[in-house]
PDB file of N, CA, C and O in Angstrom:
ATOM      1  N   UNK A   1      -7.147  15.201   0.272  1.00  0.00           N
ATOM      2  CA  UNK A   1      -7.828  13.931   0.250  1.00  0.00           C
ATOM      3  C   UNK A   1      -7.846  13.356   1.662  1.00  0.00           C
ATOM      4  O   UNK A   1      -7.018  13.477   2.564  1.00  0.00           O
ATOM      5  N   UNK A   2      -9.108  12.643   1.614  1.00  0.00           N
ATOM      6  CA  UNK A   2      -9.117  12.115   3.280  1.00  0.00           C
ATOM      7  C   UNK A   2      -8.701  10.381   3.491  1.00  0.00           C
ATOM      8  O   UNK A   2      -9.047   9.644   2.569  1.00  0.00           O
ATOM      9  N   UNK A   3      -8.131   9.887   4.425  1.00  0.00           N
ATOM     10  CA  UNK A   3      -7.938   8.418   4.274  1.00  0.00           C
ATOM     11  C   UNK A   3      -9.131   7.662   4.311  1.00  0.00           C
ATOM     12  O   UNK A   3     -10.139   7.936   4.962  1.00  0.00           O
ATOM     13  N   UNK A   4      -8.917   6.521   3.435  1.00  0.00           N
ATOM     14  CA  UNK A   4     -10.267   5.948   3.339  1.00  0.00           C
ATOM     15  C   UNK A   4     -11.061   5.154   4.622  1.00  0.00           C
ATOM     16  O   UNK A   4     -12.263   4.990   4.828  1.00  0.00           O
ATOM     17  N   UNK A   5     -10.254   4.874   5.139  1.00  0.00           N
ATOM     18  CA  UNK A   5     -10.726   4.162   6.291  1.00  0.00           C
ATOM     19  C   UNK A   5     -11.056   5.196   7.503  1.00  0.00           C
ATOM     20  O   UNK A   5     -11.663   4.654   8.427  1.00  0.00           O
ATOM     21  N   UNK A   6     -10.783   6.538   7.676  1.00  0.00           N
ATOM     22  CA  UNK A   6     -11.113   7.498   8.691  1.00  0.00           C
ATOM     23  C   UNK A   6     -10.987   8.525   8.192  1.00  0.00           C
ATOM     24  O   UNK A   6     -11.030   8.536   6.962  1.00  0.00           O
ATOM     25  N   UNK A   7     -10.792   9.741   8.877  1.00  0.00           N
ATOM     26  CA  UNK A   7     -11.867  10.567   8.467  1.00  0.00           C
ATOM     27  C   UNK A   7     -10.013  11.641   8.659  1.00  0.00           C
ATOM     28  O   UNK A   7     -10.060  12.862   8.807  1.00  0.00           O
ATOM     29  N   UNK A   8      -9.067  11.123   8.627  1.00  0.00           N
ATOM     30  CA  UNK A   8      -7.634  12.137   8.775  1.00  0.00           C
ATOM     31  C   UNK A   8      -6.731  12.288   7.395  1.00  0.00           C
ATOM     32  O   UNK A   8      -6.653  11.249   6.740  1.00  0.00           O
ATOM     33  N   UNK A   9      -6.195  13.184   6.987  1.00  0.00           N
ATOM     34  CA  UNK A   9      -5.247  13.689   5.908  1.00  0.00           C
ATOM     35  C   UNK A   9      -5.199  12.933   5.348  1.00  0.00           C
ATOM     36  O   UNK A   9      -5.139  12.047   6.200  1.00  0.00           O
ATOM     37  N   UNK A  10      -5.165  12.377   4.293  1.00  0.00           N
ATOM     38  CA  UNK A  10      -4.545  11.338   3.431  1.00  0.00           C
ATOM     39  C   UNK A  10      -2.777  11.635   3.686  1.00  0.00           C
ATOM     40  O   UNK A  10      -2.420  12.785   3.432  1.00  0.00           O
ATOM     41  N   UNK A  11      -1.587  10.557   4.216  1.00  0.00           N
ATOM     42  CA  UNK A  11      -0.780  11.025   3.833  1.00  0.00           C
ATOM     43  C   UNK A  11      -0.301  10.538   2.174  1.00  0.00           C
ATOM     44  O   UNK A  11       0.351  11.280   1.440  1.00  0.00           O
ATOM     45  N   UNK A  12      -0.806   9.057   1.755  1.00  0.00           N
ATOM     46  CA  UNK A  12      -0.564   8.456   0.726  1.00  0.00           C
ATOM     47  C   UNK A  12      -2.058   8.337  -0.158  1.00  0.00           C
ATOM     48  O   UNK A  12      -3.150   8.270   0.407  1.00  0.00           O
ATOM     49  N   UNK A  13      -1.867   8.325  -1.678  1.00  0.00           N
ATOM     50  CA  UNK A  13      -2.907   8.178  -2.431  1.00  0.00           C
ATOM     51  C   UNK A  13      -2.541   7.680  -3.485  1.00  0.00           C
ATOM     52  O   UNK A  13      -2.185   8.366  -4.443  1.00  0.00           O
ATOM     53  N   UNK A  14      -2.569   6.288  -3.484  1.00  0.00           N
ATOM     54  CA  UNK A  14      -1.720   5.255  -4.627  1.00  0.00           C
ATOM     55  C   UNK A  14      -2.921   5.278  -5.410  1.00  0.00           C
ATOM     56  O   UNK A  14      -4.014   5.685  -5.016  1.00  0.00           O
ATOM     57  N   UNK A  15      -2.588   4.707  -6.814  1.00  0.00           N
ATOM     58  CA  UNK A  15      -3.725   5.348  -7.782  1.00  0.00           C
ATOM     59  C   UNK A  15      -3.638   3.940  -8.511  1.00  0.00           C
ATOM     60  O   UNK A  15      -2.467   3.624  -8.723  1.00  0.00           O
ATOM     61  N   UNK A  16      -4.747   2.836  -9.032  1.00  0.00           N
ATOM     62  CA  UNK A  16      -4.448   2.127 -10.170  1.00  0.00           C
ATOM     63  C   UNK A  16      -5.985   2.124 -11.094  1.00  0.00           C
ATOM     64  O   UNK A  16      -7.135   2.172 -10.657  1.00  0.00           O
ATOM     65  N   UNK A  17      -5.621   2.068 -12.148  1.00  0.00           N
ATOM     66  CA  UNK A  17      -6.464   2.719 -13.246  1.00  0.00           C
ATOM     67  C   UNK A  17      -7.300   3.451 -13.157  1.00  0.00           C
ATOM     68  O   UNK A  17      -8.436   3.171 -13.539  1.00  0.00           O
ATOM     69  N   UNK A  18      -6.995   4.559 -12.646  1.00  0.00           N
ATOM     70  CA  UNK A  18      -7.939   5.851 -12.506  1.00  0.00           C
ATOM     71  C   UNK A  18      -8.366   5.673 -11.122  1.00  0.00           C
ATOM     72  O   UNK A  18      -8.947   6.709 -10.798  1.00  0.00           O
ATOM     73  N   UNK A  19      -8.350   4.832 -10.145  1.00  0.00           N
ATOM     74  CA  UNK A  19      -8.848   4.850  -8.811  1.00  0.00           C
ATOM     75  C   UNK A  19      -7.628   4.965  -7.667  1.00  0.00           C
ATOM     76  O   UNK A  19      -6.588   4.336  -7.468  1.00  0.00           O
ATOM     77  N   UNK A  20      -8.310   6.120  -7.006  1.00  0.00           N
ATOM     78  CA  UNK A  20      -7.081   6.512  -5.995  1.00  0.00           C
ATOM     79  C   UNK A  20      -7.926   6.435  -4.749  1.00  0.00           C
ATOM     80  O   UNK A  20      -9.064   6.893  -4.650  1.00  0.00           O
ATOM     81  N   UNK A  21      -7.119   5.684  -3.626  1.00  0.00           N
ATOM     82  CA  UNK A  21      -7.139   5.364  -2.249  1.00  0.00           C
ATOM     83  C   UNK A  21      -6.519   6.309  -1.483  1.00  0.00           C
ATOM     84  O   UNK A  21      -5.319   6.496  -1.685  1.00  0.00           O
ATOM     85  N   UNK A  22      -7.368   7.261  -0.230  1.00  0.00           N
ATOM     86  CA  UNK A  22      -6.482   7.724   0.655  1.00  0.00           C
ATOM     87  C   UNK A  22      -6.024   6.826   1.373  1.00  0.00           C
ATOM     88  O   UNK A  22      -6.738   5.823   1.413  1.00  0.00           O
ATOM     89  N   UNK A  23      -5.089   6.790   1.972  1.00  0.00           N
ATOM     90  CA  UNK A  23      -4.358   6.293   3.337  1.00  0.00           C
ATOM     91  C   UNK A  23      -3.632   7.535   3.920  1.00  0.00           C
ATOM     92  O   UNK A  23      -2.862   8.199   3.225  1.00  0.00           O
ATOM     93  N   UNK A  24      -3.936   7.867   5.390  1.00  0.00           N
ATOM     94  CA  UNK A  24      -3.606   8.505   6.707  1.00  0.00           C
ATOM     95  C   UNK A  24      -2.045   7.158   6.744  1.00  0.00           C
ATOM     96  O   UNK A  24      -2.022   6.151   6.035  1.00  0.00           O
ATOM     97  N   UNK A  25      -1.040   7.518   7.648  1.00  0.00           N
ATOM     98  CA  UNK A  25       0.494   6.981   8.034  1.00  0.00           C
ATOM     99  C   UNK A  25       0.029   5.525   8.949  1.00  0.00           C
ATOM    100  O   UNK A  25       0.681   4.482   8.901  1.00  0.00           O
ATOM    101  N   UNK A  26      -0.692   5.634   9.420  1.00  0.00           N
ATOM    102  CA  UNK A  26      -1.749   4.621  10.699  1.00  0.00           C
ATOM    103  C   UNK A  26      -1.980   3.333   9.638  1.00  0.00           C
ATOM    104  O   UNK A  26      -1.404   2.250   9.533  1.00  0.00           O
ATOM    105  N   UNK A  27      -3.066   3.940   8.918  1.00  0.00           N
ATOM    106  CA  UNK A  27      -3.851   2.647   8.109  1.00  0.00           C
ATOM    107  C   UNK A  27      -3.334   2.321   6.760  1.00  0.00           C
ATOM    108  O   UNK A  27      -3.823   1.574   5.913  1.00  0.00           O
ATOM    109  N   UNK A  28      -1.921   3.242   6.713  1.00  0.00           N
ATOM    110  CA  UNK A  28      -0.780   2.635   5.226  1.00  0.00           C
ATOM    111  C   UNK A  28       0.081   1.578   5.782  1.00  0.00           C
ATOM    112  O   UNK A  28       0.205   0.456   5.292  1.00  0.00           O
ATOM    113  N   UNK A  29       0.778   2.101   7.043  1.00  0.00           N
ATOM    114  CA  UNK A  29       1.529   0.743   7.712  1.00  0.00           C
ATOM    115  C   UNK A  29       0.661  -0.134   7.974  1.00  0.00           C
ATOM    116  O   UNK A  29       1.398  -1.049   8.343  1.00  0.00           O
ATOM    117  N   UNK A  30      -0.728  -0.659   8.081  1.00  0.00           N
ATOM    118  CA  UNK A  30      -1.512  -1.328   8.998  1.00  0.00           C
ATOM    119  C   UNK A  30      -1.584  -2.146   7.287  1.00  0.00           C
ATOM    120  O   UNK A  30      -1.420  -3.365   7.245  1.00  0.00           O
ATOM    121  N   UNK A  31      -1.801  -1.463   6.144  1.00  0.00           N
ATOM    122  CA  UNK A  31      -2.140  -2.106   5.053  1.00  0.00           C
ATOM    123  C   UNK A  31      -1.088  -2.928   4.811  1.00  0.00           C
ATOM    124  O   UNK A  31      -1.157  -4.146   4.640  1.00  0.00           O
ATOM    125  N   UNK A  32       0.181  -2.047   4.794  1.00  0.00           N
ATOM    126  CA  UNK A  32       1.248  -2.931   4.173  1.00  0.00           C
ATOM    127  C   UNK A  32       1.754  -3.964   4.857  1.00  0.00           C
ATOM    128  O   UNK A  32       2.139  -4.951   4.231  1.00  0.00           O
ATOM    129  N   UNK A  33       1.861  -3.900   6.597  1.00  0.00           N
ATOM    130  CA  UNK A  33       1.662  -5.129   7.360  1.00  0.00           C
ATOM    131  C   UNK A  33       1.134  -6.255   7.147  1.00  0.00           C
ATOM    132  O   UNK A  33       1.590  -7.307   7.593  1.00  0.00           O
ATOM    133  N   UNK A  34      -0.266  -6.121   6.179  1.00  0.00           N
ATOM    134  CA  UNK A  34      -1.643  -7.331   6.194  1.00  0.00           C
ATOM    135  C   UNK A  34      -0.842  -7.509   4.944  1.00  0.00           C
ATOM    136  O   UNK A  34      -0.693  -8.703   4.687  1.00  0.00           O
ATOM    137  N   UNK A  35      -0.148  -6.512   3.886  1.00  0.00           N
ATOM    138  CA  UNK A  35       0.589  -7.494   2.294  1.00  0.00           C
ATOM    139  C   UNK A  35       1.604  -8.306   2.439  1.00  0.00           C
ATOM    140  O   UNK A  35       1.945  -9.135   1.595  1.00  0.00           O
ATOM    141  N   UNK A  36       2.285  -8.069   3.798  1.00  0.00           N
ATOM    142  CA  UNK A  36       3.817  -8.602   4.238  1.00  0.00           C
ATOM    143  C   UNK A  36       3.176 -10.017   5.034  1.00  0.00           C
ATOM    144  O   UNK A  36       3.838 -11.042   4.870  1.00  0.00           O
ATOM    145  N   UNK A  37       2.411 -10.079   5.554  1.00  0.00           N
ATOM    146  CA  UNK A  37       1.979 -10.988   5.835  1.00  0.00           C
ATOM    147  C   UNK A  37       1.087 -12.063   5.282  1.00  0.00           C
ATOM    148  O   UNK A  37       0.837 -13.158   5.786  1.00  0.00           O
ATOM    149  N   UNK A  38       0.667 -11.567   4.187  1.00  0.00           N
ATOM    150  CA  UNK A  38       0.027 -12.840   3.423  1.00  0.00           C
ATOM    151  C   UNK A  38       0.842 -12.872   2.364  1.00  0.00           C
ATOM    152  O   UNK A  38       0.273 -12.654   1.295  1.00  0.00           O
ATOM    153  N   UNK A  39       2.187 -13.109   2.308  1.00  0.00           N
ATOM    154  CA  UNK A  39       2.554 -12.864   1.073  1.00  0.00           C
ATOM    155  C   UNK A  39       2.520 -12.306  -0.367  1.00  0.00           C
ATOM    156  O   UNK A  39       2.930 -12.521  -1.508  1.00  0.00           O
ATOM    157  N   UNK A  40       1.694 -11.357   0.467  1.00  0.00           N
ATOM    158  CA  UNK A  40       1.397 -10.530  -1.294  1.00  0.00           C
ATOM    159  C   UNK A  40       2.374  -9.638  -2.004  1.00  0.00           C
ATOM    160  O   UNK A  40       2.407  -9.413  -3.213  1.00  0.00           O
ATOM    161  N   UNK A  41       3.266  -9.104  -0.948  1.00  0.00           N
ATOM    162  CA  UNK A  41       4.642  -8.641  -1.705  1.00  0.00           C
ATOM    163  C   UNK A  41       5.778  -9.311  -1.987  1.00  0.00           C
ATOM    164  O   UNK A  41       6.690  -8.696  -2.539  1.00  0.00           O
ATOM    165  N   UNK A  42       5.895 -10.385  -1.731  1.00  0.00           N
ATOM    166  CA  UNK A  42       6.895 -11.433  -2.573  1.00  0.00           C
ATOM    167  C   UNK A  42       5.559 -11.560  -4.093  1.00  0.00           C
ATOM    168  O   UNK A  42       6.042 -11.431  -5.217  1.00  0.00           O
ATOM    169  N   UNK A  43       4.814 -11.674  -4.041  1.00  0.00           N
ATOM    170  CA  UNK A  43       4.249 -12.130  -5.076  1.00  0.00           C
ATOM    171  C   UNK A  43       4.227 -10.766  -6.019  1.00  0.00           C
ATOM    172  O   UNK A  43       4.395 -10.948  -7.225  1.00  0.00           O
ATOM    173  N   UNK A  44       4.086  -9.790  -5.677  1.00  0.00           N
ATOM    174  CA  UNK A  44       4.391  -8.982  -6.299  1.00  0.00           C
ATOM    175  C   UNK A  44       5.705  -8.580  -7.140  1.00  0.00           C
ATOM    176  O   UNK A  44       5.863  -7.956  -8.189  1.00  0.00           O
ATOM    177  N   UNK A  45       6.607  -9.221  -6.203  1.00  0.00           N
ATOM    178  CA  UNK A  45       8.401  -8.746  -6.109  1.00  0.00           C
ATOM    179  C   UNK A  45       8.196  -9.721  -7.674  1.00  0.00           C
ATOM    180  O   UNK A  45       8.295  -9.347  -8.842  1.00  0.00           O
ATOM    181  N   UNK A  46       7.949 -10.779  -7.222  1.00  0.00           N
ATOM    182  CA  UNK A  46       8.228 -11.982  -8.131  1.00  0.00           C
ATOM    183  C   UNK A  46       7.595 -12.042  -9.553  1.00  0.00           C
ATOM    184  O   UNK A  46       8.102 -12.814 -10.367  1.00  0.00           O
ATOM    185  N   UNK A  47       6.346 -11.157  -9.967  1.00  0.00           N
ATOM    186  CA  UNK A  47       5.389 -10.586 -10.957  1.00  0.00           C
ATOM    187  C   UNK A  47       6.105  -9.750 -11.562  1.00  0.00           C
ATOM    188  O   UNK A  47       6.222  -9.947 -12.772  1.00  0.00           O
ATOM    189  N   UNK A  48       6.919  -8.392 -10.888  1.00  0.00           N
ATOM    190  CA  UNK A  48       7.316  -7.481 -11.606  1.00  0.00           C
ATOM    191  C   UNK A  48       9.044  -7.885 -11.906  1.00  0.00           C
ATOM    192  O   UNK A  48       9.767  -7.127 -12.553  1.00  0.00           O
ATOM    193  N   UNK A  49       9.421  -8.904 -11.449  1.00  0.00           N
ATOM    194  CA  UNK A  49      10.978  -8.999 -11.001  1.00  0.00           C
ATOM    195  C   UNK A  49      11.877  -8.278 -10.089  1.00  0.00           C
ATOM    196  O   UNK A  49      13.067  -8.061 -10.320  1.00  0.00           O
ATOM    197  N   UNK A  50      11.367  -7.995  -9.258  1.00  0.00           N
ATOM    198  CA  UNK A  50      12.123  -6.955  -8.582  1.00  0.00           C
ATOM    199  C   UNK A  50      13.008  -7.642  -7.026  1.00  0.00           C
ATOM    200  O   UNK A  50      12.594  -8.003  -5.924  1.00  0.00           O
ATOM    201  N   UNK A  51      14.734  -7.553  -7.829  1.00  0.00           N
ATOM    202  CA  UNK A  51      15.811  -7.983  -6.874  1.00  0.00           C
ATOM    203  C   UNK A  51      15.663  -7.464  -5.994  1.00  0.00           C
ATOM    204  O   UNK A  51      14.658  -6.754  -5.999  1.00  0.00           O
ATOM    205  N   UNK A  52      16.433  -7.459  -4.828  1.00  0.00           N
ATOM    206  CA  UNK A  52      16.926  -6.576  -3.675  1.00  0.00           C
ATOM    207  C   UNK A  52      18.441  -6.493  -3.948  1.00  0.00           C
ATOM    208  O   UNK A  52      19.102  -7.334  -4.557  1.00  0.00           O
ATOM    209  N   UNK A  53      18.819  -5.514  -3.481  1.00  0.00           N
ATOM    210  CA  UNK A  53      20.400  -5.807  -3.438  1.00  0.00           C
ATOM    211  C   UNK A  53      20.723  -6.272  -1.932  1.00  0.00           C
ATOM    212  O   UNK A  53      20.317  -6.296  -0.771  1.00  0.00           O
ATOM    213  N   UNK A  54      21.531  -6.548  -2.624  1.00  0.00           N
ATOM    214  CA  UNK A  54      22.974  -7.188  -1.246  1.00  0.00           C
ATOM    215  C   UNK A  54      23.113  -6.587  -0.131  1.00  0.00           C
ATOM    216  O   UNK A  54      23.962  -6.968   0.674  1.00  0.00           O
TER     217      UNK A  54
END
């Protein structure tokens, strides 16, 4: 699979209801950067319940 945003390996291909996204290592950190920053993974954390430990 190729990453969606360019044209290199997919290293990741997260899948939700039948639709799967390449992401290349480049434009997966670049994604998860833009979720950490708008708060979309606390909102997530906080949706599914998910602690951290200590």
């Amino acid at each position: 699979m190729r990453c969606h945003y360019c044209d290199r390996e997919a290293s990741f291909a997260p899948e939700l209801n039948g639709v799967e996204v390449g992401l290349c290592d480049q434009h997966f950190r670049e994604q998860f950067e833009y979720l950490a920053e708008n708060d979309a993974l606390a909102y997530l954390r906080h949706k599914f319940d998910i602690d951290r430990p200590d």
